[in-house]
C-alpha positions as CSV (number, residue, x, y, z in Angstrom):
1,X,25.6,-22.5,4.3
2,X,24.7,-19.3,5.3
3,X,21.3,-17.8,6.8
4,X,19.0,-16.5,4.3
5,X,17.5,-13.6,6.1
6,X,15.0,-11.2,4.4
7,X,13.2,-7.6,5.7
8,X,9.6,-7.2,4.4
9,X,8.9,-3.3,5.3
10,X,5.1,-2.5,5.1
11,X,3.9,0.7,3.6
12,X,6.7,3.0,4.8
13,X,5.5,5.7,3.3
14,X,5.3,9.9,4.2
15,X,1.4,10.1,4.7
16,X,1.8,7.2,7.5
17,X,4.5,8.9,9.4
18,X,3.5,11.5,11.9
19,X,7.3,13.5,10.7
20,X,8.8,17.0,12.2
21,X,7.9,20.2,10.7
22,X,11.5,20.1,9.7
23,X,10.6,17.2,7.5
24,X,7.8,18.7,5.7
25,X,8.4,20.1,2.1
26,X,6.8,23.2,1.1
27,X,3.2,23.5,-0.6
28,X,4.1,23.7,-4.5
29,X,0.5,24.7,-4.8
30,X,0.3,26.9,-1.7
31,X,4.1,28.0,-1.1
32,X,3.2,31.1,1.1
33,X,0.4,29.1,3.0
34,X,2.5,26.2,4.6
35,X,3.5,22.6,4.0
36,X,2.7,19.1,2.7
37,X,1.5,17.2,5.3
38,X,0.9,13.6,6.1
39,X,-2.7,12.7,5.3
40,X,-3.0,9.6,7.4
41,X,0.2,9.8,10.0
42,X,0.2,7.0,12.4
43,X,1.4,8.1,15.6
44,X,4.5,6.9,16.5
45,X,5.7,6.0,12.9
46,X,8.4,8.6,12.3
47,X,10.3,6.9,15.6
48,X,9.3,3.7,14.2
49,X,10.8,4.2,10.9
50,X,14.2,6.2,12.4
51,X,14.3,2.4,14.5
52,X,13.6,0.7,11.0
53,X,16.5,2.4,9.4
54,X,19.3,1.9,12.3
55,X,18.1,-1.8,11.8
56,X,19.2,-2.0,8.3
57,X,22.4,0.3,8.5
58,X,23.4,-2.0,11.7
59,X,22.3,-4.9,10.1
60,X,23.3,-4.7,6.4
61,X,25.8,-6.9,5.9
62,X,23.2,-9.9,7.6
63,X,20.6,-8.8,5.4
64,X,20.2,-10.8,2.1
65,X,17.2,-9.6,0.7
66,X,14.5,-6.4,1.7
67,X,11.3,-6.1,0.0
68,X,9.3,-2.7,0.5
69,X,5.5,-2.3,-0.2
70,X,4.2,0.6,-1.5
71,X,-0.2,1.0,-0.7
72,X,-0.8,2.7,-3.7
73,X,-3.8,4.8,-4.5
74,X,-5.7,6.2,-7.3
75,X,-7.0,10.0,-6.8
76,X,-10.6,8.7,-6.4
77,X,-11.5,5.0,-5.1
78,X,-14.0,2.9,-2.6
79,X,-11.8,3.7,0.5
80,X,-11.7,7.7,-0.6
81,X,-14.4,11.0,0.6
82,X,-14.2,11.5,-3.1
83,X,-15.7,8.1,-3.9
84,X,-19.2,8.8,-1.8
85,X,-22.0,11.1,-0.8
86,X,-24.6,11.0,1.7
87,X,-28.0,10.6,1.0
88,X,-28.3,14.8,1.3
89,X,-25.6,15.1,-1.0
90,X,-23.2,15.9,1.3
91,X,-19.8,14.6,0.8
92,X,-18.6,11.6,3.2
93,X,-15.6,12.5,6.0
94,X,-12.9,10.7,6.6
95,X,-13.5,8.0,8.9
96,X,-17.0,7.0,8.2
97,X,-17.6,3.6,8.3
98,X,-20.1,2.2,5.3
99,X,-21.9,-0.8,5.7
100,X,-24.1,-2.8,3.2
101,X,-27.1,-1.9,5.0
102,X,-26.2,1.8,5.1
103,X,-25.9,1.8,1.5
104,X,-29.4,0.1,1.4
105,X,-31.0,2.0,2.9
106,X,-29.8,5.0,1.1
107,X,-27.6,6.8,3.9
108,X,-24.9,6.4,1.5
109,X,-24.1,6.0,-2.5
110,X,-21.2,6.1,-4.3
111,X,-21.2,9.1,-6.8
112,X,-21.0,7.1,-9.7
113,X,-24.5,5.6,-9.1
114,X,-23.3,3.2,-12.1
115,X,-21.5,1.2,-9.6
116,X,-24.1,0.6,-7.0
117,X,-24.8,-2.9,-8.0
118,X,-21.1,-3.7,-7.6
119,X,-20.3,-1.6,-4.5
120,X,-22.8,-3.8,-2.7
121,X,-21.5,-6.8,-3.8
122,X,-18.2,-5.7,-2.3
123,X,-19.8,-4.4,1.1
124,X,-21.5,-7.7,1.0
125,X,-18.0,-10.0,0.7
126,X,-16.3,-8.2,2.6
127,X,-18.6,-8.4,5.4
128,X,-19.2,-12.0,4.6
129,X,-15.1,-12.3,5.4
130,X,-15.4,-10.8,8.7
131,X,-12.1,-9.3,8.4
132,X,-12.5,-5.8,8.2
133,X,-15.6,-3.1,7.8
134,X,-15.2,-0.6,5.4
135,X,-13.6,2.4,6.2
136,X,-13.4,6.0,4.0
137,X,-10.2,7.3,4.9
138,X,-8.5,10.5,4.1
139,X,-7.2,10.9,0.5
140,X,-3.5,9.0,1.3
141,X,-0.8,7.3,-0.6
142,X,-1.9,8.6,-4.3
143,X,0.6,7.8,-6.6
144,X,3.0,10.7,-7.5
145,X,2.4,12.0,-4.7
146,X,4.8,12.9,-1.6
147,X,2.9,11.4,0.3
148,X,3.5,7.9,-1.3
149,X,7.2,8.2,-1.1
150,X,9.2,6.2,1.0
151,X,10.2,8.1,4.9
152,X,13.7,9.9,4.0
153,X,15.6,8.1,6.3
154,X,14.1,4.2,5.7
155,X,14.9,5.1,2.0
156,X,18.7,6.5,2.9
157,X,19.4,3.0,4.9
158,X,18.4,0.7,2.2
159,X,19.9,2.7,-0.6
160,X,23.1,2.4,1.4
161,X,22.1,-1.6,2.0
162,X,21.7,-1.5,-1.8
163,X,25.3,-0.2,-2.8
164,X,27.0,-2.3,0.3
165,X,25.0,-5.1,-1.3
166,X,25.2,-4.0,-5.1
167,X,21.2,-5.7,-4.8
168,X,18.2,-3.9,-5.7
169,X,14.8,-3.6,-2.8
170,X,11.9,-5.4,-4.1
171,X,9.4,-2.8,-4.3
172,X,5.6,-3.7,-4.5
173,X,2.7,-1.8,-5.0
174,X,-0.8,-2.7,-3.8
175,X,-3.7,-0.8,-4.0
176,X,-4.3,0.2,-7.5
177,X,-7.4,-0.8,-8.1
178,X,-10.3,1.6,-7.0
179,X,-12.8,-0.6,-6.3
180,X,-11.4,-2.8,-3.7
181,X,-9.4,-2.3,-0.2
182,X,-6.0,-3.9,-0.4
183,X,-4.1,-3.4,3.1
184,X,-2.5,-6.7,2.4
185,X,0.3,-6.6,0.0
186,X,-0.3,-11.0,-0.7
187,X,-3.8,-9.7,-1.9
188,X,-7.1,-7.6,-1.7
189,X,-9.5,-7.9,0.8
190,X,-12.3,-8.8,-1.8
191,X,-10.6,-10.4,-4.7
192,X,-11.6,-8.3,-8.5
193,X,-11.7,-11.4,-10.7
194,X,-11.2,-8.9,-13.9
195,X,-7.8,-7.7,-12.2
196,X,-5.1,-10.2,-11.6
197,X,-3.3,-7.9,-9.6
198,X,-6.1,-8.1,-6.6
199,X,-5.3,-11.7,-6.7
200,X,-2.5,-13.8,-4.8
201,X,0.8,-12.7,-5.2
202,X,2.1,-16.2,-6.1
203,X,5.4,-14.1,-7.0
204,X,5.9,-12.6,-3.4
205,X,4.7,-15.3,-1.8
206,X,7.9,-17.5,-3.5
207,X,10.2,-14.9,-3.3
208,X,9.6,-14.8,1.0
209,X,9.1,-18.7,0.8
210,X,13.1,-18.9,0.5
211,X,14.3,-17.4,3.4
212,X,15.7,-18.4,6.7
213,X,14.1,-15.2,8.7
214,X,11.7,-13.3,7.3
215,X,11.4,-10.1,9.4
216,X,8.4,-7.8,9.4
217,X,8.3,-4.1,10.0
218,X,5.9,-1.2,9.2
219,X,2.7,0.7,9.0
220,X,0.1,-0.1,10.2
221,X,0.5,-2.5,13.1
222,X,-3.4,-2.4,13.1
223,X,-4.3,-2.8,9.3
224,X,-1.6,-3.4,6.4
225,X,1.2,-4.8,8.3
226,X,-1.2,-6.9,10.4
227,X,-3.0,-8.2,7.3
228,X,-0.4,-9.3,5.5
229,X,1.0,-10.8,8.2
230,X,-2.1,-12.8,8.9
231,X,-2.1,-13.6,4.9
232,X,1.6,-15.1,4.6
233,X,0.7,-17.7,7.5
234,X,-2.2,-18.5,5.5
235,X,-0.6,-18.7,2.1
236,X,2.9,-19.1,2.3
237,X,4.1,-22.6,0.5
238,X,6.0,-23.7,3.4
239,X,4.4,-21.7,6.6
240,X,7.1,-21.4,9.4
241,X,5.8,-19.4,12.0
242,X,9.0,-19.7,13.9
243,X,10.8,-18.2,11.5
244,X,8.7,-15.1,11.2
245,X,9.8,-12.4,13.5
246,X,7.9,-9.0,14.0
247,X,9.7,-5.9,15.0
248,X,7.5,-4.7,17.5
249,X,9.4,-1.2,18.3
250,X,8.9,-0.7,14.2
251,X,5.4,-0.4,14.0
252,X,1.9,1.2,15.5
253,X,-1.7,1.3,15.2
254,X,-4.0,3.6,13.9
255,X,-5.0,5.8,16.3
256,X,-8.3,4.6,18.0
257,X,-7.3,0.5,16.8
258,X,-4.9,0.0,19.9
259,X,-7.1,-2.9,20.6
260,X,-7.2,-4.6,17.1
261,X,-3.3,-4.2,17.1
262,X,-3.0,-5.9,20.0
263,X,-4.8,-8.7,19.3
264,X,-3.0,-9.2,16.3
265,X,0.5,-8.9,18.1
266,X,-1.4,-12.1,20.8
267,X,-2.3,-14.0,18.4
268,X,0.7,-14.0,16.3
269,X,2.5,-14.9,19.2
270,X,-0.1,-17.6,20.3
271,X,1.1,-18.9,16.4
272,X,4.6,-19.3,17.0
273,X,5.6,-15.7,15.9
274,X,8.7,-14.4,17.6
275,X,8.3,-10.9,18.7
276,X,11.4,-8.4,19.0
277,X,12.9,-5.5,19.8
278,X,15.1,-4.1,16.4
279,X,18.3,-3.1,19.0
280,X,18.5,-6.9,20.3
281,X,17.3,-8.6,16.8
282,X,20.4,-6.8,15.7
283,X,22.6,-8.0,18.1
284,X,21.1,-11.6,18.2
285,X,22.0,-11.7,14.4
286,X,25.4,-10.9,15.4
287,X,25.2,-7.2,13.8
């Protein structure tokens, strides 16, 4: 019987990669003013991704199954500048972290003061979980955007795998809701009982359950592809850590959460992970 080997690629998507200038469309807006740029580029993710997509050109005919998530983004949201003010009425950079108590004691508020009651609630879980503290980052991944499409190159080597294979990639989207993170793509951080779609991905999680090898690639080593990672060992029917490899040359940290990423990559390891390099996982897989 043959080996059931399946490529989950997290969040591969333009506004993570830090890509050329030659990669960079023009401004529709602003033609004669410069180009569309990557809103939160990871450094290192446009070498991880041209890594990612020798993998599956190399490895195509091995691979039986790729799934791709998508973080997905509405214009304004809990994670977004746009979402908060300061107590001044200034507007909220990028990279602010927002505590409970902060919003308490009135440093910060959401500009919908409507949904102060619930905002706390959600500072309050989430800090409860221990997992994560909230973190406004720049406007990324909206949907439509360029920025939420898929690096040029990833996409070109799985279209291929998808003609060699006459299969389709499993594309998943996480993210939609504004009122809750969601770096995992098995579910959000703090769980929106009115949305299903916050929930467990019982769907995903069977559909990963079946392989042989699941291999793990993408953005960002440090958040999305380290907590759904950290999610699958916890929820996955039948968790087989030895049969969870993560292709360490395809992914980084967020600038400035070196640390966090390398804890994760420790403990996984500590877990029964395997941890490889996508040039000898390809020829270990006979590829």
């Amino acid at each position: 019987m043959s080996q059931s080997i399946h490529l989950l690629v997290i969040d591969p998507q333009n506004d993570f990669c830090d890509l050329p200038e030659n990669m960079l469309p023009a401004d529709p807006l602003k033609p004669s003013q410069g180009r569309l740029r990557p809103q939160l580029p990871v450094a290192g993710a446009h070498q991880d991704m041209l890594r990612l997509a020798r993998f599956i050109e190399r490895c195509a005919c091995v691979l039986t199954d790729i799934t791709v998530t998508l973080d997905s983004h509405q214009h304004v949201g809990i994670e977004r500048p746009a979402f908060w003010v300061q107590k001044n009425g200034e507007p909220v950079a990028p990279f602010t972290k927002i505590l409970a108590s902060d919003v308490r004691a009135g440093e910060y508020r959401p500009r919908n003061r409507d949904l102060s009651e619930r905002v706390l609630a959600y500072l309050d879980s989430l800090e409860e979980q221990g997992r994560y503290t909230h973190m406004v980052w720049p406007a990324h991944c909206e949907i439509g955007s360029w920025g939420h499409n898929v690096h040029a190159e990833v996409r070109r080597a799985y279209n291929l795998w998808e003609i060699q294979t006459q299969s389709q990639v499993h594309k998943i989207m996480k993210g939609t809701n504004p009122l809750t993170e969601h770096y995992s793509a098995i579910m959000a951080e703090v769980v929106d009982p009115d949305d299903p779609a916050t929930g467990l991905n019982h769907a995903l999680l069977a559909r990963l359950s079946l392989s042989d090898m699941l291999i793990i690639a993408g953005e960002a080593g440090s958040h999305c592809a380290k907590a759904t990672t950290e999610h699958l060992l916890e929820y996955l029917p039948i968790a087989r850590p030895e049969c969870m490899v993560l292709l360490t040359d395809c992914m980084s940290p967020v600038m400035g959460f070196e640390s966090e990423y390398q804890a994760f990559i420790d403990g996984m390891h500590k877990k029964g992970l395997r941890m490889a390099n996508s040039v000898e996982l390809a020829h270990a897989l006979g590829a």
